[in-house]
C-alpha positions in Angstrom: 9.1 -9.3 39.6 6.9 -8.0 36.7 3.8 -9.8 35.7 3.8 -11.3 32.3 1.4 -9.5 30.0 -1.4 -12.1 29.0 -3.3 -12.1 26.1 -6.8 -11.5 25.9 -7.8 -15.4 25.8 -5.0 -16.2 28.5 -6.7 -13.9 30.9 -10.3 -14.5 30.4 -9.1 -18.3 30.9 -7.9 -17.4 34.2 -10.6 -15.4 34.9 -12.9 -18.1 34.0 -11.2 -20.6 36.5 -10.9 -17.8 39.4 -14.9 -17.6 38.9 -15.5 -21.6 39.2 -13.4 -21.8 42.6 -15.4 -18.8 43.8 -18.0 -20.5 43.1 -18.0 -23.8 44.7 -17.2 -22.2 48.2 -15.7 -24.0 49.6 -12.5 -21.8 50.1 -10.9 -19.8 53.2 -12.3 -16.0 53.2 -8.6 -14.8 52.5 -8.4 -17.1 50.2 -11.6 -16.0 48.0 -10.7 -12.4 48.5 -7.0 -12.4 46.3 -8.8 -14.9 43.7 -11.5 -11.7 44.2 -8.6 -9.2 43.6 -6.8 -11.6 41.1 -10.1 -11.5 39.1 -10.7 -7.8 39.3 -7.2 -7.3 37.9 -7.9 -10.0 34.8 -11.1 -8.5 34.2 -9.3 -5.0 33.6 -7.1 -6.1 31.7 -9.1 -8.2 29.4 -11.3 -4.2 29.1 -8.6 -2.6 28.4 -7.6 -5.1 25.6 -11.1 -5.1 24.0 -11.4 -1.0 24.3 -7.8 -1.0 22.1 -9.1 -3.2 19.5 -12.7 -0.8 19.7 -10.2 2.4 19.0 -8.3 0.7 16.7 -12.0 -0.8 14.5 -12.6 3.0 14.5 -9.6 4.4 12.3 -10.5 1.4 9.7 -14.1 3.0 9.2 -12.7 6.3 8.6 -14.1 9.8 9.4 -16.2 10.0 6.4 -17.8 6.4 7.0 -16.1 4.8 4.4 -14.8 1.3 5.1 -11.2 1.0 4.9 -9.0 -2.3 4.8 -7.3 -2.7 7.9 -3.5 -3.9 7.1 -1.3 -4.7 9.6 2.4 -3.3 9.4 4.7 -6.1 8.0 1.8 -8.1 6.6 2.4 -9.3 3.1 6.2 -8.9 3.4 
């Protein structure tokens, strides 16, 4: 079964509860090590999302520094 894509605030709420359990301690070793893997993986993918929007800031500047509006296709229709 695929895993749903989250958004970026869907994953950095996970990732936020994965880091409280870890952090009381109280948890079986096997258990802390998927929420370990499980955060890993949200913490990618919340990177990854942030690194897109950092490439996609870049094209709205423009190569010769001037600021451009950024519009997004179908907004205004």
């Amino acid at each position: 079964m695929a895993k749903k894509k989250l958004s970026f605030e869907e994953a950095l709420l996970q990732l936020d509860e994965i880091v409280g359990k870890l952090e009381e301690g109280d948890i079986p070793l096997e258990d802390a090590i998927n929420y370990y893997k499980n955060g890993m993986e949200l913490a990618k993918s919340c990177h990854d999302i942030l690194q897109n929007v950092e490439e996609q800031m870049s094209t709205v500047l423009g190569e010769d520094g001037e600021i451009r509006p950024f519009s997004v296709e179908g907004e205004g229709e």
